[in-house]
Structure formats: structure tokens, C-alpha cells
VOFI-351028 format. One record per residue (C-alpha): x, y, z. Coordinates in steps of 0.1 Angstrom, whole numbers, padded with zeros to 4 digits, always signed. Layout:
BEGIN
XYZ;...
END
This chain:
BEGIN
+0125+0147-0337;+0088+0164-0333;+0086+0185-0363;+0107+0183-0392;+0095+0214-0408;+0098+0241-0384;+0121+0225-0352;+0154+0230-0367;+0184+0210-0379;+0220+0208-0378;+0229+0176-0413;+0258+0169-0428;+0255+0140-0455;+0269+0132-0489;+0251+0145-0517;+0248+0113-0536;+0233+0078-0526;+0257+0056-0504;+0253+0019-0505;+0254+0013-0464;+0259+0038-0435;+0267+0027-0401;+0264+0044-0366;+0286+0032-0339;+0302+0050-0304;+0339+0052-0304;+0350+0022-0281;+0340+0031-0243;+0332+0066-0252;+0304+0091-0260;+0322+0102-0292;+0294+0094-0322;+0305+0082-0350;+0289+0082-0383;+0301+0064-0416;+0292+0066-0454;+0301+0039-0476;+0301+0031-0515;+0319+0011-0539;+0343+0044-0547;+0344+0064-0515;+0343+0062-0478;+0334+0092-0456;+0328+0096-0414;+0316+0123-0396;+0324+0122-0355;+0306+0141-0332;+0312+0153-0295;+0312+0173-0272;+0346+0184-0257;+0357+0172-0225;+0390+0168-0204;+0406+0196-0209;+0406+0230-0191;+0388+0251-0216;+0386+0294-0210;+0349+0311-0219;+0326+0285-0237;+0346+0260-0243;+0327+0228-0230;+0293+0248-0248;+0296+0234-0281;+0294+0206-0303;+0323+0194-0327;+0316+0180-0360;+0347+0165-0380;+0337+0152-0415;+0365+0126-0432;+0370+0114-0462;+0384+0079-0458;+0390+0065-0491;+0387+0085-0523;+0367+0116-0532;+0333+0124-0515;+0312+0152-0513;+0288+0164-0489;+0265+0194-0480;+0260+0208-0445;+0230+0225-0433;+0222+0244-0403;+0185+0260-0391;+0184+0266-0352;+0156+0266-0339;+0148+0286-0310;+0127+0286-0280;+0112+0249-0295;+0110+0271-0328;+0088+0295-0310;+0118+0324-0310;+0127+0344-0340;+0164+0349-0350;+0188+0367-0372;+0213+0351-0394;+0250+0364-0406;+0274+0349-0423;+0313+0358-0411;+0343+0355-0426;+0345+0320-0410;+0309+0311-0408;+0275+0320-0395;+0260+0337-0363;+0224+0332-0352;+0211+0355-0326;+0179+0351-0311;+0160+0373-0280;+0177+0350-0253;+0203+0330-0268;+0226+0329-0293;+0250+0304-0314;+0281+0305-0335;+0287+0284-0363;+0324+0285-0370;+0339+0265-0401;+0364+0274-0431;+0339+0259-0453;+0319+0284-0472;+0286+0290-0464;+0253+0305-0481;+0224+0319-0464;+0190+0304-0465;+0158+0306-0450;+0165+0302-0414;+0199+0292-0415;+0233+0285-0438;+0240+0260-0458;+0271+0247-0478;+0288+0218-0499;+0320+0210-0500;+0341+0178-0516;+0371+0164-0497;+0395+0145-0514;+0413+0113-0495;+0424+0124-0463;+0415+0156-0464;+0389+0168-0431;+0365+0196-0426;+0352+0211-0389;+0324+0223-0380;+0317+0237-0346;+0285+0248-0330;+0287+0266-0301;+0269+0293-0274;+0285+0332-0285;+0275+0366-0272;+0247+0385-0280;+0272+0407-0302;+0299+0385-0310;+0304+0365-0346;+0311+0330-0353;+0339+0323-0325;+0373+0308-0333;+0376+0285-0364;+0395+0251-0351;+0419+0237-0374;+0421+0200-0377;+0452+0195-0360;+0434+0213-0329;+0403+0195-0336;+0421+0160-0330;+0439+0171-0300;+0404+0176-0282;+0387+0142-0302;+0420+0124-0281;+0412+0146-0249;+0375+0136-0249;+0382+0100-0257;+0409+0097-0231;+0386+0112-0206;+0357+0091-0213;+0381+0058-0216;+0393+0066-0182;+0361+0073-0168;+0348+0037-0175;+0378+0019-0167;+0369+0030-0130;+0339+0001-0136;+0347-0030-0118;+0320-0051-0139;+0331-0083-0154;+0302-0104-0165;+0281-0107-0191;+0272-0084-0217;+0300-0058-0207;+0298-0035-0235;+0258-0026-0235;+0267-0023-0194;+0295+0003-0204;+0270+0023-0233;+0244+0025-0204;+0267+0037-0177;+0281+0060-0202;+0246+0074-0209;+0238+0080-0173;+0272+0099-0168;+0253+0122-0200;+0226+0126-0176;+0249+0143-0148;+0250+0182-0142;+0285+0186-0137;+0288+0222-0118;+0263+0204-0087;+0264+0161-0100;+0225+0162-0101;+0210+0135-0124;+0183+0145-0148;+0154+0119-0149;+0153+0122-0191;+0168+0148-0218;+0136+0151-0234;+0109+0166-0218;+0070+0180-0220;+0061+0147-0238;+0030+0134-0229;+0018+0096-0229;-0014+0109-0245;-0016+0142-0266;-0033+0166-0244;-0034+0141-0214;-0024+0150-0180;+0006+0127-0178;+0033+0153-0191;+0065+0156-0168;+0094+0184-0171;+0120+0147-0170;+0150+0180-0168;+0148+0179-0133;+0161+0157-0109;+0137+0129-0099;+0146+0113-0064;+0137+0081-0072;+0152+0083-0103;+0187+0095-0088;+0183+0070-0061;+0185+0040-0093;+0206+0057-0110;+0232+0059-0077;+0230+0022-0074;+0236+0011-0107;+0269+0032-0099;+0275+0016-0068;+0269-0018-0079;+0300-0020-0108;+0320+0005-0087;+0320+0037-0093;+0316+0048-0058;+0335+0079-0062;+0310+0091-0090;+0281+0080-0067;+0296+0102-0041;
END
């Protein structure tokens, strides 16, 4: 979002021009959805991050990306460049036998996948063609300083934590006791705030983004990470006020 040289990416697209794309939420969920479409071929790729189930070790730390080819054959290339430290920290890369590792000073990150990968400057890359049907996983997630990759998920154990998510997220919002108007951009907001919630304590970040100033090199330039009273305070009674008193609480 600030520098697309250096501040490191995570894209998976097709390799040639589509004729439309579209970017919708899965219905009363946080589950992104992505899709590519063309006069031959149809491909998705959904995003999230699992939730609902009692995970061991690092399980809720990652991201799950599931690429689909929906109608005929598609092809599409992956790459991934962390960036560290906002691209201040140095890493290492290595591939495993089922993807990539990336080990920095401080943190590090497992990209597991049974898609092969090749090592570039600052990251892996790889391209892959999926037939009707057919799906490929990716998931990115925190590791060890010393492990590899982590587990490869296999997509029958990819779609059994998609359906975990969305159920918990579908239940979550059907705790809402709103009926007027313009339910479903009041549902994608209160969904948003519940993205703003530190689960272990329930503290609500002002903003994900912060060290943005108003004006470059201004003195207007707030750490949003941490939990603004005032904010919380709105954020509490916009809960209240379509009934989630419990998630208030």
C-alpha cells in the first residue's frame, strides 16, 4: 500500500488478461473473495483467516489462500516477498519440500503449498495451471526461528476450516438484532469492528494502519494500534445499539 517496490507482497493472479474481476465478502462473513472471469475460464481465490475451531501451536497465525478453477482451464502465478520490519529487516529465504521459509532477526513466516516454487529476489515465486475443479492452497503463517514451511493443508482440510470460519462468522452476526434499512453495509461494518477486537483481552484497536500522518512530516501522526477510549466507547455503542450486548461486555 506505501511502497510498491520495496514493502513486500503476497499476489496470486492469472497470467493472462481476464475480461472482468470482481471482489465480494462471502455472505455475513470476513472470508474475501476474489474472482477472474473470461470468455473460456473462470477462476476464485478466497482468503481468510481461520477461525472457530480449536487450533494447537499457530493455528489462528496465518492466512489461507485457496485458488479455484471454476470453469475450464486457468493459469496463474503466485508470488511472495515479505517484508520485514516495514521492509527495514533483512531475511533469508529457503525453499522446502513443500514451500518456502523466510526468517528474519525477530520474526519469521512459513509459506506452505504443494505447488512448486522458485526462489527470487526476496521471496518465491511459482505458476501453476489448474484444470476445472481442480484447487491449489497456499498458506502463510508465523514458524519458529528454525522450523521449515509448517504443515501443507490438503484441500479437503482446507474446506473444513473455510466452513469453520464461515459458520463462525455467520453465527456471530446473526446475534444482531438490526432490521432496518441498509442491513447488509450495517452487517460489513459490524463485521469490520469485530476485525478490530484483540481476542486474548477484547480491546478495540482505533485503526489497522498506523504512523500515517495527515501531512508528510506534520505532527499529526498517531500509533491507531492502540486502543483509543473514545474510540472504544463508539465502537461499544454501535454494539449495543443492534444487540450485541454480550460482545459489548
Amino acid at each position: 500500500m506505501l511502497d510498491d517496490r520495496k514493502g513486500g507482497r503476497f499476489v496470486i493472479a492469472p497470467e493472462c488478461a481476464v475480461e472482468n474481476t470482481k471482489q465480494l465478502y462471502w455472505p455475513e462473513t470476513n472470508v474475501l473473495v476474489m474472482r477472474y472471469l473470461s470468455a473460456k475460464s473462470a477462476g476464485e481465490v478466497i482468503d481468510y483467516m481461520p477461525v472457530g475451531r480449536t487450533e494447537t501451536g499457530d493455528g489462528h497465525h496465518q492466512i489461507i489462500r485457496s485458488v479455484h478453477a471454476v470453469r475450464g482451464q486457468i493459469s496463474f502465478q503466485m508470488e511472495c516477498t515479505p517484508a520485514f520490519n516495514n521492509a527495514r529487516a533483512p531475511h533469508e529465504t529457503s525453499l522446502c519440500e513443500r514451500g518456502a521459509a523466510f526468517h528474519s532477526s525477530d520474526l519469521s513466516l512459513g509459506l506452505a503449498t504443494e505447488i512448486p516454487l522458485e526462489q527470487i529476489e526476496g521471496g518465491v515465486c511459482g505458476r501453476f495451471t489448474l484444470d476445472e475443479g481442480d484447487t491449489a492452497v497456499f498458506t502463510l503463517r508465523q514458524i519458529a526461528p528454525d522450523a521449515d514451511c509448517g504443515a501443507w493443508l490438503s484441500p479437503e482440510e482446507t474446506q473444513d476450516r473455510f466452513t469453520d470460519t464461515v459458520r463462525y462468522w455467520q453465527e456471530w452476526i446473526a446475534g444482531s438484532s438490526y432490521m432496518g434499512r441498509w442491513r447488509e453495509t450495517v452487517y460489513r461494518s459490524l463485521l469490520a469492528l469485530k476485525l478490530l477486537t484483540y481476542a486474548p483481552t477484547g480491546a478495540i484497536v482505533a485503526a489497522p494502519t498506523f504512523g500515517l500522518p495527515e501531512v508528510i512530516c506534520g505532527e499529526r501522526n498517531w500509533d491507531y494500534r492502540y486502543t483509543w477510549l473514545r474510540d472504544a466507547a463508539f465502537t461499544l455503542y454501535a454494539l449495543m445499539r443492534v444487540g450485541l450486548n454480550q460482545e459489548a461486555a
